[in-house]
N, C-alpha and C positions, 0 to 999 in steps of 0.2 A: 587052436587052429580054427572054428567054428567062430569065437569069436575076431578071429581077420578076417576070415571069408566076408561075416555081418559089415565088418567097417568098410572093407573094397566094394558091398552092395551098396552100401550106402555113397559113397565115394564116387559111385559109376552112376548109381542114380542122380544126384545130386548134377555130374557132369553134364549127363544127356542131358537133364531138364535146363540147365544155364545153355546148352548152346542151341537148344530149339528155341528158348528164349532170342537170343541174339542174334541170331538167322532170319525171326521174324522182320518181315518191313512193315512199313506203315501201309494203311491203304492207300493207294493213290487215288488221287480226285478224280474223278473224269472232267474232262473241261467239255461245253459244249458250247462256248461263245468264243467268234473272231473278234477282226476289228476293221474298221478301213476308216481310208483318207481321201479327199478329195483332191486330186489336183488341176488344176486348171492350163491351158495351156493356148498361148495362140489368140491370148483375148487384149481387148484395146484398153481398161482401163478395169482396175479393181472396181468402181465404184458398179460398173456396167452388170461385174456379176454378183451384187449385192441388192440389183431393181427387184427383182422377183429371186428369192434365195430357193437353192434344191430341197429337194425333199425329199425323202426315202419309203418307200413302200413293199409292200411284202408283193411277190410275184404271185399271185391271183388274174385268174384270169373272170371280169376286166378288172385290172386294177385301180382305176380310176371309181371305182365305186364304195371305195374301201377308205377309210383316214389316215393318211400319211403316217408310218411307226414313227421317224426322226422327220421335224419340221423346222423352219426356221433354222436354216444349217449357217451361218457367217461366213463369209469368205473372209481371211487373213490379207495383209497385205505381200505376204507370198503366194497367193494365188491356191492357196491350201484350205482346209475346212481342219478343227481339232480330229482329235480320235474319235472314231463313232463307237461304240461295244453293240455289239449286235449278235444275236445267236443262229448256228450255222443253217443254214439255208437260201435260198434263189432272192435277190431282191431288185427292183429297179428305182435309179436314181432318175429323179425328173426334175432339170434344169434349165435354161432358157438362154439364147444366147439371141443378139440383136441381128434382126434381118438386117441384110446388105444392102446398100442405098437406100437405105431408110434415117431419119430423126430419130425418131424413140418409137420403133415398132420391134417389139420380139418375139420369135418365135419357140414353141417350147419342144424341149427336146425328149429324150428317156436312153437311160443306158443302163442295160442287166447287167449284173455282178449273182459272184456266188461269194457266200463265208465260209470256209471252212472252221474246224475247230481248234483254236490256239494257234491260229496265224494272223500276219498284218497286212492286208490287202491296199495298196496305194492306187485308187482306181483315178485311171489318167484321161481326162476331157479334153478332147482338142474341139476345139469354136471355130479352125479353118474353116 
């Protein structure tokens, strides 16, 4: 009798230990980086927004004292920029669009965004 008692300990121990095992999850990552996109809207000519390309800079205040985090951004022939990866925090895009009645005079612009963590931010420029 003593010796089944021994095997059913054994038996139950062996169980718990496999399903604490199996219950375990992995750790999960934390993510701490978004992403955006640039899209452009309302403008006369891709080439117009490729004279001076946007830039990205962290929200500081002045910002402009600071070196651009993302430079040299491409505009697409869809009026779009790639995926930027960027970690979550305040930033301002500073882009240029061409003053009105003018030749080739542009004036520059700036538009804040925020990243959150593990989302995709489509941030939308209108040139009106």
């Amino acid at each position: 009798m003593i010796e089944h008692f021994n095997k059913l300990k054994i038996i139950s121990l062996l169980f718990v230990v496999f399903t604490a095992f199996a219950s375990c999850k992995k750790e999960e990552q934390l993510e701490l980086t978004g992403s955006v996109t640039l899209r452009f809207v309302n403008y006369s000519s891709i080439d117009e927004l490729n004279v001076f390309k946007p830039k990205i800079y962290g929200y500081v205040e002045p910002f402009y004292d600071y070196p651009p985090i993302v430079s040299d951004i491409t505009i697409n022939s869809h009026a779009t920029s790639g995926e930027i990866k960027l970690n979550m925090g305040n930033y301002i895009c500073e882009y240029s669009e061409k003053t009105p009645g003018t030749y080739d005079s542009y004036t520059g612009r700036i538009k804040a965004f925020q990243v959150y963590p593990g989302e995709h931010l489509e941030l939308i420029i209108d040139l009106k």
